[in-house]
TORFIMAR-166673 format. One record per residue: residue in one letter; z negated, y negated, x negated of N, C-alpha, C in turn. Coordinates in steps of 0.1 Angstrom, whole numbers, padded with zeros to 4 digits, always signed. Each point is the difference from the previous one (the first is absolute). Layout:
N
AZYXZYXZYX ...
END
This chain:
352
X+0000+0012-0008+0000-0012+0008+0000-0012-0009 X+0010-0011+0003+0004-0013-0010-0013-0006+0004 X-0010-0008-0011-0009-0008+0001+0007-0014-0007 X-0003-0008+0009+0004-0012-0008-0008-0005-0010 X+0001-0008-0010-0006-0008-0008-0011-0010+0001 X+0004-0013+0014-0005-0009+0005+0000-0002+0014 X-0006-0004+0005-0004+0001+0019-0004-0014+0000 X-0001-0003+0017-0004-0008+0003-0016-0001+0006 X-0011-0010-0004-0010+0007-0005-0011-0015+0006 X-0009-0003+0007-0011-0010+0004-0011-0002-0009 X+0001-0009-0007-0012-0002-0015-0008-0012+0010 X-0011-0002-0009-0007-0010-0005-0009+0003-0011 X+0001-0013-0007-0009+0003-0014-0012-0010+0001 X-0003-0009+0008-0020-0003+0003+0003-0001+0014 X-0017-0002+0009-0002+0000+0012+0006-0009+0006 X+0004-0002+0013+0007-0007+0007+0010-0008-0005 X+0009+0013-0006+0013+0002-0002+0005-0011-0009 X+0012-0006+0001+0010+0007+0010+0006+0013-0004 X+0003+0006+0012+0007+0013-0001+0014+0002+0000 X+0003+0001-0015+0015-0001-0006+0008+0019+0008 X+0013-0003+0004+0008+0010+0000+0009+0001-0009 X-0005+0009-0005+0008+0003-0016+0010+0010+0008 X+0014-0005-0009+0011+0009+0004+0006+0011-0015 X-0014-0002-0008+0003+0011-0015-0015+0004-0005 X-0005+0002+0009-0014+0010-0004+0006+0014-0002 X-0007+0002-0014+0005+0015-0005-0008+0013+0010 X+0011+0005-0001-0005+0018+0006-0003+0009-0012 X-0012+0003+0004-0002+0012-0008+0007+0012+0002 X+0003+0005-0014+0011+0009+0005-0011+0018-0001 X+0013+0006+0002-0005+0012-0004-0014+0008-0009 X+0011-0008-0015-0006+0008-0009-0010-0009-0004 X-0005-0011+0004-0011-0008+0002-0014+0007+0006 X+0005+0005+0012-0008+0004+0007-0015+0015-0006 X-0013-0004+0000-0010+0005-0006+0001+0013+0014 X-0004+0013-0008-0006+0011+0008-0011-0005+0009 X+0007+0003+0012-0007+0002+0013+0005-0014+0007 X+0008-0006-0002+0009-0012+0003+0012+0003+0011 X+0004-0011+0009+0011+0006+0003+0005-0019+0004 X+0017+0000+0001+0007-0013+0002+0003+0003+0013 X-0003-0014+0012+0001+0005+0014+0011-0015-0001 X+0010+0004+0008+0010-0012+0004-0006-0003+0012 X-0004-0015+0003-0012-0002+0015+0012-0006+0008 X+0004+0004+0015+0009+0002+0005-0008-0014+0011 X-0012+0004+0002-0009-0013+0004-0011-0002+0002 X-0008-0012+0001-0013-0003-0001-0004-0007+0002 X-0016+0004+0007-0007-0008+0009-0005-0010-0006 X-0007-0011+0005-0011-0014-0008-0010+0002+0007 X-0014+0003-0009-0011+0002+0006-0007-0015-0006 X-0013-0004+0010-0007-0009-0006-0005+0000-0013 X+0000+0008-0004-0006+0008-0016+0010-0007-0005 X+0011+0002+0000+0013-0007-0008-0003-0015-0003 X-0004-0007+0013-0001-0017+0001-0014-0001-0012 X-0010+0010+0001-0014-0002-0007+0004-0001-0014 X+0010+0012-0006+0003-0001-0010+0008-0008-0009 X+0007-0008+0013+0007-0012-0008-0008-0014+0001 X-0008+0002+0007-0012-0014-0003-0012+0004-0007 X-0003+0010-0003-0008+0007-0014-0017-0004+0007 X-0002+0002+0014-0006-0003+0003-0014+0009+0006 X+0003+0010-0004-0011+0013+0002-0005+0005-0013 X-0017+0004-0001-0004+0001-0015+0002+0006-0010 X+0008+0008+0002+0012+0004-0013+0013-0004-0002 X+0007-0003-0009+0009-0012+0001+0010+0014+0000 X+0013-0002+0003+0011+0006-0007+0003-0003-0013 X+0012+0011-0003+0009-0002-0013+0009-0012+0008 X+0003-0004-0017+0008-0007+0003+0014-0002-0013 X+0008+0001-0002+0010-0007+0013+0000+0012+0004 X+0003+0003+0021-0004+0009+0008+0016+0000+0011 X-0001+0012+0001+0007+0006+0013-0002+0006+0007 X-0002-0007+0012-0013+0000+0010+0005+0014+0008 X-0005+0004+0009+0004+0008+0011-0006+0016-0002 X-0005+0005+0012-0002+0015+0002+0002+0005+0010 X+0006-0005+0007+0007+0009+0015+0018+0005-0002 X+0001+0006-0012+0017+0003+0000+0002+0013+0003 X+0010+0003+0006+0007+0014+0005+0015-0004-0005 X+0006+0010-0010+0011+0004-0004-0001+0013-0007 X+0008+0004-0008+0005+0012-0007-0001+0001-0014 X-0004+0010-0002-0001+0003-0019+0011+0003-0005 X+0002-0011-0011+0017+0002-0008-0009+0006-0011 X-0010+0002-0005+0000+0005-0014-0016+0005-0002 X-0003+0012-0007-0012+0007-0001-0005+0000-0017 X-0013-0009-0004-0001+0001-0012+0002+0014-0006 X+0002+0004-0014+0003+0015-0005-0015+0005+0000 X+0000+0013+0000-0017+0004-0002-0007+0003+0010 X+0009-0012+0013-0008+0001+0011-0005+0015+0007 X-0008+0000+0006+0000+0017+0010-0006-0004+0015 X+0011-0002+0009+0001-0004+0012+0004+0004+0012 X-0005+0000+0011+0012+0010+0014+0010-0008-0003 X+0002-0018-0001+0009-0007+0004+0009+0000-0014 X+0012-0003+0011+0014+0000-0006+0010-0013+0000 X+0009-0002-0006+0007-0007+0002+0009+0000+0012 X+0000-0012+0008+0003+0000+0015-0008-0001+0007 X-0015+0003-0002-0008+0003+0012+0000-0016-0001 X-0004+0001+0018-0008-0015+0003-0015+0000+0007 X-0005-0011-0012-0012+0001-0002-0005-0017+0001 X-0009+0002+0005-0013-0017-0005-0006-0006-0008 X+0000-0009-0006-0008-0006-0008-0009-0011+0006 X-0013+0007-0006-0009+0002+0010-0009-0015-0008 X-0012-0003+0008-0010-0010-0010-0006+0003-0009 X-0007+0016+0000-0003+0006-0009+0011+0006-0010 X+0001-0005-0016+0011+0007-0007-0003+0013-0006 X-0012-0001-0005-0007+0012-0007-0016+0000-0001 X-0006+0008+0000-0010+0006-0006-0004+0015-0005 X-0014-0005-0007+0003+0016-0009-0004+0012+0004 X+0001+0002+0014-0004+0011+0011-0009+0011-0008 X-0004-0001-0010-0012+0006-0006-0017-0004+0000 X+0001-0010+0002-0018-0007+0002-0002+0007+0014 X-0016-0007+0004-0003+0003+0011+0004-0007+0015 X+0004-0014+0003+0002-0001+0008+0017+0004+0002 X+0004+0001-0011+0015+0007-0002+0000+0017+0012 X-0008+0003-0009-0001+0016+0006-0007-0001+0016 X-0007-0009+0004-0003+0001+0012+0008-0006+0010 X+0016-0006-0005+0011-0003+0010-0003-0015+0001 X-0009-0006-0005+0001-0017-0003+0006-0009-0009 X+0014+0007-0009+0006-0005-0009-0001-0011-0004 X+0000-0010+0013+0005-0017+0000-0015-0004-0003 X-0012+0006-0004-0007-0003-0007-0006-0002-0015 X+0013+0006-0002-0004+0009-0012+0000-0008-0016 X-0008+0002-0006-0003-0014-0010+0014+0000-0010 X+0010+0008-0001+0013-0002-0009+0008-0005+0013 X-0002+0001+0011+0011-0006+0007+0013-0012-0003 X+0011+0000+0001+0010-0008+0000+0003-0001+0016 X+0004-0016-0004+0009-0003+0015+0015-0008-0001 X+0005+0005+0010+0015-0009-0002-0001-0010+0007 X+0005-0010-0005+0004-0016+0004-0012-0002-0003 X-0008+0004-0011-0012-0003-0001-0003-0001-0016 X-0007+0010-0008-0001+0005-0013+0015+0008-0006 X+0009+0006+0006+0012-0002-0002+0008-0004+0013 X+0014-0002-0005+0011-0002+0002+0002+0007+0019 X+0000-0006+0010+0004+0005+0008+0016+0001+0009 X+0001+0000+0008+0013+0000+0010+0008-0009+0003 X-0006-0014-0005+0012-0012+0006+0010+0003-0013 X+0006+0009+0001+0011+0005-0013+0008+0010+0006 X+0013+0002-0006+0008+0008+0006+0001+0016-0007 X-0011-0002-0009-0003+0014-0008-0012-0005-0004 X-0013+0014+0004-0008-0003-0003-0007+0013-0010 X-0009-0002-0008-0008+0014-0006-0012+0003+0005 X+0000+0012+0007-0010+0006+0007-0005+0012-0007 X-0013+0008+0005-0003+0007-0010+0000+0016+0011 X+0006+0008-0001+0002+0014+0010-0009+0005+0004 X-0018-0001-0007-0006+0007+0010-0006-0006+0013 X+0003-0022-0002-0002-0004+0011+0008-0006+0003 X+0014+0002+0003+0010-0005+0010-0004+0015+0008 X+0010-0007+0015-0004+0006+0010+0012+0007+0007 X-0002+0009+0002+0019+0003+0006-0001-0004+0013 X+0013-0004+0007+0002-0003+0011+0008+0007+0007 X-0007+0004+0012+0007+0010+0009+0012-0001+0004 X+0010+0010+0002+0018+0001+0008-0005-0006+0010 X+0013-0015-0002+0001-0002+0014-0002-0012+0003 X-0015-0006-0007-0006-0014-0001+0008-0008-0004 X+0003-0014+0006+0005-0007-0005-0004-0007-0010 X+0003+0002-0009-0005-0009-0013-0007-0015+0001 X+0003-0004+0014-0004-0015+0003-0012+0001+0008 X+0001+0013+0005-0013-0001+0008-0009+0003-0010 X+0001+0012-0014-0007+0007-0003-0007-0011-0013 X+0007-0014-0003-0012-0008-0007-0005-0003-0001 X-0005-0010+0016-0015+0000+0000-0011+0008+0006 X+0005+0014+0004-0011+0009-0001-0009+0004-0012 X+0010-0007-0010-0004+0007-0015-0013-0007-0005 X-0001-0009+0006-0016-0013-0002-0005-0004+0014 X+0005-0004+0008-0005-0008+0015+0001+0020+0006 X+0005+0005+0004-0003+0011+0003-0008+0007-0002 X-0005+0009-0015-0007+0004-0006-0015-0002-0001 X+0001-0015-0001-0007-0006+0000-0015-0001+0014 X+0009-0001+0010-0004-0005+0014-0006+0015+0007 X+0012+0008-0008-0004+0017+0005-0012+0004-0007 X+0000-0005-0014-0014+0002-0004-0010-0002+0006 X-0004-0013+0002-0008-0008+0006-0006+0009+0016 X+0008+0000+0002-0002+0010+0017-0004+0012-0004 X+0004+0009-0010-0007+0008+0000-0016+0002-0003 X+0002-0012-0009-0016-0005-0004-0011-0006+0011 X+0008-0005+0012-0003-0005+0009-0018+0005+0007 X+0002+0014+0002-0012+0007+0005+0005+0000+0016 X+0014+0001+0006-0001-0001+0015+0011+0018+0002 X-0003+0001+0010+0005+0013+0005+0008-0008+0018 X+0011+0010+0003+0010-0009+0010-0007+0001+0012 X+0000-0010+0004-0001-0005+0012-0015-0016-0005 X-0003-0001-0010-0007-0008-0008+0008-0013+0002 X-0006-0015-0001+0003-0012-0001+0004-0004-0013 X+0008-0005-0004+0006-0004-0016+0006-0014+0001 X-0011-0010-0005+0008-0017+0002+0008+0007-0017 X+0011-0014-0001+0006+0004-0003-0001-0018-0005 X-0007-0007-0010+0001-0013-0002+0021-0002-0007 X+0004-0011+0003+0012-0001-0006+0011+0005+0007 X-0001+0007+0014+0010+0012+0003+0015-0001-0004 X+0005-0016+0001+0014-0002+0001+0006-0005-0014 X-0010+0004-0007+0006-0005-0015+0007+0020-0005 X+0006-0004-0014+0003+0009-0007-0009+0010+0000 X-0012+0003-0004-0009+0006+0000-0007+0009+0012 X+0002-0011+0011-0008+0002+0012+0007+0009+0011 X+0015-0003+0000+0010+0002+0010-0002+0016-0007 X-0001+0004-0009+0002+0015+0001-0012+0007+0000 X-0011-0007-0007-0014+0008+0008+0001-0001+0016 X+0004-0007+0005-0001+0003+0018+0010+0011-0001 X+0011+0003-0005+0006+0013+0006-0009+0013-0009 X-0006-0003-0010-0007+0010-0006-0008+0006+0009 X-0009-0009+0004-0014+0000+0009+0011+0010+0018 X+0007-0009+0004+0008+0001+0009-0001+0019+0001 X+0010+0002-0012+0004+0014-0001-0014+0008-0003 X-0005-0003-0003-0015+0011+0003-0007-0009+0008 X+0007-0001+0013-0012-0006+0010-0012-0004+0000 X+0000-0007-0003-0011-0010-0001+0003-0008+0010 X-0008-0009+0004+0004-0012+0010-0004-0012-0011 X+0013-0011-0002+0000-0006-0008+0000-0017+0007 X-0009-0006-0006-0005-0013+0002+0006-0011-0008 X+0016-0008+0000+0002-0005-0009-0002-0013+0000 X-0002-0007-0012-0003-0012-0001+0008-0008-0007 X+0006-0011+0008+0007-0012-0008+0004-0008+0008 X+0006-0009-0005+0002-0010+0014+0021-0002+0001 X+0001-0005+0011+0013-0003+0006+0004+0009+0006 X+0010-0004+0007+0011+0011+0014+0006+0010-0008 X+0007-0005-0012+0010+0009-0003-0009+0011-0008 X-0010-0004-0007-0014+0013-0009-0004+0007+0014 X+0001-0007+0010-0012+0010+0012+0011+0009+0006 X+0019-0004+0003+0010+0010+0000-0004+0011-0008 X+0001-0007-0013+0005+0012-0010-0015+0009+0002 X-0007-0002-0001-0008+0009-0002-0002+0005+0014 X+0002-0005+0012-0003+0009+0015+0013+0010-0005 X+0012-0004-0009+0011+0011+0001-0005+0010-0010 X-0006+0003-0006-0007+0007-0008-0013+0007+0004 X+0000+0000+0009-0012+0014+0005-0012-0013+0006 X-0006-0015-0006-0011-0004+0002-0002-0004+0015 X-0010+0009+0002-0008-0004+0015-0004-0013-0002 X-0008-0008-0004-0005-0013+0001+0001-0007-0010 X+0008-0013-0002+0005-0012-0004-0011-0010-0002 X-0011-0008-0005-0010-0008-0004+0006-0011-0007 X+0006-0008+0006+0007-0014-0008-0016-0006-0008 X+0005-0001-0013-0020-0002-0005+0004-0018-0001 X+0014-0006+0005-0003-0015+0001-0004-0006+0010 X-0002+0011+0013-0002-0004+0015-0016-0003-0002 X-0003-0010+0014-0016-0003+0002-0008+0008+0000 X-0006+0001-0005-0016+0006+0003-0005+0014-0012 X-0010+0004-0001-0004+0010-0009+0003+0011-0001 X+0006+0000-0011+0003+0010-0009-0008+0014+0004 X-0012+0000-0001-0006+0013+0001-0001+0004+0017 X+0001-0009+0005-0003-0002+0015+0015+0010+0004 X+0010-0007-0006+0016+0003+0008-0007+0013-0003 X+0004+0009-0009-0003+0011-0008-0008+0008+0011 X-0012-0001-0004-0008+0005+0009+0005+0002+0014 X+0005-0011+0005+0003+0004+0014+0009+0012+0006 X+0008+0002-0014+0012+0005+0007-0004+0017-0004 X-0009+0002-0008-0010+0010-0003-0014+0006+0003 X+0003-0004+0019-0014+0006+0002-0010-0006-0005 X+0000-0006-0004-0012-0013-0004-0005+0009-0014 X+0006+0005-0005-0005+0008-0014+0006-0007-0008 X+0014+0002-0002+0007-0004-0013+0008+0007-0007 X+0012+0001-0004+0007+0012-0010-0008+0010-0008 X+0005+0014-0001-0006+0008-0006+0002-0009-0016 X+0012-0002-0001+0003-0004-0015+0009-0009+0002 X-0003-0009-0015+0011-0013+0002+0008-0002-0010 X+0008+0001-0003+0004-0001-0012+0010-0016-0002 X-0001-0002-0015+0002-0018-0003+0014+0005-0007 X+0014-0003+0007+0008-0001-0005+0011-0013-0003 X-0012-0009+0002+0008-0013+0002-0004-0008-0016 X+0007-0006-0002+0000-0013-0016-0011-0010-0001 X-0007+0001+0014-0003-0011+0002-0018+0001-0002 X-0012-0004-0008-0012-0005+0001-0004+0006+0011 X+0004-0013+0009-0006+0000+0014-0005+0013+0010 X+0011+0011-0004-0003+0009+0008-0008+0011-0003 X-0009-0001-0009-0009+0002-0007-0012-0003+0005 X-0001-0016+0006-0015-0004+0005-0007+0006+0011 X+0005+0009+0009-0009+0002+0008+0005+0015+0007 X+0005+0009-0011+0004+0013+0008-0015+0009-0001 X-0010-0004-0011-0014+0010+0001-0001-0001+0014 X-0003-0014+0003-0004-0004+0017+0003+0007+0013 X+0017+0001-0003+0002+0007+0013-0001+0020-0002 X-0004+0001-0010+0002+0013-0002-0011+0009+0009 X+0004+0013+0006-0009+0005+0006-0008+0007-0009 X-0012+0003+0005-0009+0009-0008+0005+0017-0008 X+0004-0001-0012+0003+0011-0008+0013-0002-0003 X+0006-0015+0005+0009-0009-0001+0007+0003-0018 X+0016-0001-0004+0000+0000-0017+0011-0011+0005 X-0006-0009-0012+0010-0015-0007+0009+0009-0012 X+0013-0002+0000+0005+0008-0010+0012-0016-0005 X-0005+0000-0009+0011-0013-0009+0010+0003-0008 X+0010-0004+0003+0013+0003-0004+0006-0014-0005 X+0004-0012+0011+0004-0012-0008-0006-0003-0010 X+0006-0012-0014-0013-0003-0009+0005-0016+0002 X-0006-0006+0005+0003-0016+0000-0010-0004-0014 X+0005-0011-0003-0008-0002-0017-0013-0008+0007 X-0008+0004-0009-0012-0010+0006-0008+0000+0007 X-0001+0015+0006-0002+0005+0015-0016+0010-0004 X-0011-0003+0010-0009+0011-0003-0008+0003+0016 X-0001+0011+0005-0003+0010+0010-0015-0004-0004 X-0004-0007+0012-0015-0004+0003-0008+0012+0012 X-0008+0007-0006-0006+0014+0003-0015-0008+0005 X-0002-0004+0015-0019+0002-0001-0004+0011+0001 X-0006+0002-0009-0010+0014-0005-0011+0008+0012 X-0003-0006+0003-0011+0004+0012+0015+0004+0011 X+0012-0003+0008+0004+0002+0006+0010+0015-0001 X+0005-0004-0015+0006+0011-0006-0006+0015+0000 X-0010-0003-0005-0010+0013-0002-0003+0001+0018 X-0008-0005+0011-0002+0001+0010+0015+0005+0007 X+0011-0002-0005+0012+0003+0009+0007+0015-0004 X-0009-0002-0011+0009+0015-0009+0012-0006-0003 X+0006-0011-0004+0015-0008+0001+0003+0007-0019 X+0013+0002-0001+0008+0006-0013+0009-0016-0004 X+0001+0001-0012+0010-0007-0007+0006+0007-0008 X+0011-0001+0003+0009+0009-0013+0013-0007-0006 X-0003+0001-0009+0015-0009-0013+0012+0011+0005 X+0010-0001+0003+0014+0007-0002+0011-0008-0006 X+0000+0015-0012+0008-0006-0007+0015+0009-0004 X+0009-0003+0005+0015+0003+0003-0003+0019+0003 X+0004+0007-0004+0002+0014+0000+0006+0005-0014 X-0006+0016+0005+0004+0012-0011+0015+0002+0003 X+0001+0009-0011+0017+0007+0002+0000+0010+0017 X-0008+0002+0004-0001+0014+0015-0003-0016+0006 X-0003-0006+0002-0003-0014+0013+0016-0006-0004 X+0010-0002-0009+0010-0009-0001+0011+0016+0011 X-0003+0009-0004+0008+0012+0004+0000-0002+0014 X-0016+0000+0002-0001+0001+0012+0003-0014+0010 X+0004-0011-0005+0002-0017+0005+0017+0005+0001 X+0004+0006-0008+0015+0001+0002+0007+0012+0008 X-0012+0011+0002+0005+0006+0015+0001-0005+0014 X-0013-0008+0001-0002-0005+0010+0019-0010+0008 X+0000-0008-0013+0014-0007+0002+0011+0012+0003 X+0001+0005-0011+0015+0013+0001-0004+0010+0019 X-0010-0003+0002-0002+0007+0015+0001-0014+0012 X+0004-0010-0003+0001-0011+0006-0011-0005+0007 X-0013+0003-0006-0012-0004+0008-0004-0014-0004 X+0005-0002-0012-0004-0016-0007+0014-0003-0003 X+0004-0014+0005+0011-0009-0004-0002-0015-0007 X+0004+0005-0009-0005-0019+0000+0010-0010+0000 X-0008-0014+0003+0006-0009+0006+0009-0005-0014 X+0012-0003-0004+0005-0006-0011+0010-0004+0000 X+0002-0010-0009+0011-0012-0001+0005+0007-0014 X+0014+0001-0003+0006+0000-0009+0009-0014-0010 X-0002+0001-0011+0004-0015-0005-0002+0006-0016 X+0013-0009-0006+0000+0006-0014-0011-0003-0011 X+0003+0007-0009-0011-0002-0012-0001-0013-0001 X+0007-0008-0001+0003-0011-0008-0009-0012+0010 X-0005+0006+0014-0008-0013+0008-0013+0003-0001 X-0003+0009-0016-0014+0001+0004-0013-0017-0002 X+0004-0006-0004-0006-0012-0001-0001-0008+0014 X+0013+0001+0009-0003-0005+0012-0010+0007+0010 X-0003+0017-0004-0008+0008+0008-0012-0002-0004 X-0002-0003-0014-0013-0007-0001-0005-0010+0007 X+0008-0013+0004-0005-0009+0006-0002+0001+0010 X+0009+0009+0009-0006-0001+0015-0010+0013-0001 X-0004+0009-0009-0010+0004+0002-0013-0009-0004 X+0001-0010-0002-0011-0007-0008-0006-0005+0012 X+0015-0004+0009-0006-0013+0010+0000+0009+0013 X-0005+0014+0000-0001+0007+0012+0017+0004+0009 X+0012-0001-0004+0006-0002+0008+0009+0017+0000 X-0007+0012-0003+0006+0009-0002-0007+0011+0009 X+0007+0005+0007+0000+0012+0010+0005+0015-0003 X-0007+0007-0001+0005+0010-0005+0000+0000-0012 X+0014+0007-0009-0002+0002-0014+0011-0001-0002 X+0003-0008-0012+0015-0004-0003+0005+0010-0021 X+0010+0005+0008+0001+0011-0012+0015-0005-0003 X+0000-0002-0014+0010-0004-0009+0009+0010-0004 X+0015-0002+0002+0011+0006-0007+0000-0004-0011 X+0005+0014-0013+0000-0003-0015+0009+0002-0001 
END
């Protein structure tokens, strides 16, 4: 298979850019490639907020830099480092995922918590990720992608999917359970409601306007909570839950705010499970209520290789769709901006 030399390729070399499109970033070729490596040509890819963090260097570990951002890509493997020892082959189509590697030998390694794991690498992050039309991935954690899936759907399952499916599993709710759903009509949110949806749950989503309370009533959500409308927060909540409150809530939105007051409405034996990371943000716990409620908090943080497997059946069985805008590599600076200033619905996945 012909590998080219130079690609067209999304840099920045310090925080808040600018974000140069290089039309001669070199490809690594072949015989470049280290054992247990493989060259994925990314056919396309999603923009996660992670992306916007990493180009304003604004979360307590900085990136590399100069960086190529991105970890939501689905394309094809043109080339397998030598040495390697792998199921995958040249041709398969596979994901590049947030997690690039770890050394699946430690302990939280071996207990299926990789993305914890103290050698971890990340793409668009510590290395080189997907806003590239060839990227280097490492074989034991790219992810194959099922016959069938469209490559455009199957991007952002590979982070906003995965991710959201984690989260719910971590959740603590069994179906027919209450699931708010902070964020529902953003990137993040719109596919935890079909996650939640598809293992029945009764899902509680939260955000505001007509077209987020559409999208998300078309998506499995029983009840819509515009959190700009009058009156309290814990009160709406409550009401629409038997005066209890969601079994579980989960924060998939960008935003601080939605953070302040989910302990509150939570019912007794209630779990807060955090997933957005807004900068600057800290989960205020009263202690006497917490302990009296039995209430859980739990950090979720993206998924293992069996949770990304399992985020991309769900899609290849048409149970999760996600909402997305297609637009070339080259507008990723304008997808920054209107993600900055809220104006993005769904998830907008880039042709390379």
């Amino acid at each position: 298979m012909s590998i080219p030399k130079t690609q067209t390729a999304c840099v920045f070399t310090k925080h808040n850019g600018p974000i140069e499109v290089r039309k001669n970033h070199p490809v690594v070729q072949q015989k470049d490639l280290k054992p247990g490596e493989a060259l994925v040509k990314i056919a396309f890819t999603g923009v996660c907020h992670t992306d916007l963090h990493a180009l304003k260097g604004d979360w307590p570990a900085a990136p590399k830099l100069p960086l190529v951002g991105g970890h939501e890509g689905a394309g094809h493997i043109v080339a397998i480092g030598d040495s390697t020892t792998t199921y995958l082959k040249v041709g398969d189509a596979v994901g590049v995922k947030w997690l690039a590697d770890s050394c699946l030998d430690c302990e939280v390694c071996r207990e299926g918590q990789e993305a914890t794991c103290g050698l971890a690498t990340n793409h668009g992050y510590s290395v080189d990720g997907s806003f590239q039309q060839y990227c280097v991935g490492f074989t034991r954690h790219l992810t194959p992608i099922p016959d069938g899936l469209d490559l455009r759907q199957a991007a952002p399952v590979l982070c906003a999917g995965v991710t959201v499916w984690k989260a719910i599993k971590q959740s603590n709710t069994k179906p027919g359970d209450f699931i708010l759903i902070a964020g529902a009509g953003g990137g993040l949110g719109h596919l935890a409601v079909q996650y939640a949806a598809a293992m029945s749950l009764r899902v509680i989503a939260v955000d505001t306007g007509a077209d987020k309370k559409a999208l998300c009533a078309s998506y499995g959500a029983e009840i819509f909570i515009d959190f700009k409308a009058p009156g309290s927060m814990i009160d709406k909540v409550k009401a629409v839950t038997g005066g209890l409150g969601p079994h579980a809530a989960i924060m998939a939105a960008s935003s601080g705010a939605a953070y302040d007051e989910a302990l509150e409405y939570l019912r007794p034996h209630g779990t807060l499970v955090a997933v957005g990371l807004p900068p600057d943000t800290y989960i205020k716990a009263n202690v006497f209520w917490t302990v009296f409620k039995a209430l859980r908090i739990v950090g979720s943080y993206v998924g293992n290789r069996q949770d990304a497997i399992e985020a991309l059946d769900f899609a290849a069985r048409g149970k999760v769709h996600a909402q997305i805008s297609v637009e070339p590599l080259s507008n990723l600076a304008s997808v920054y901006h209107r993600m900055e200033n809220g104006g993005i619905g769904g998830r907008i996945v880039l042709e390379c």
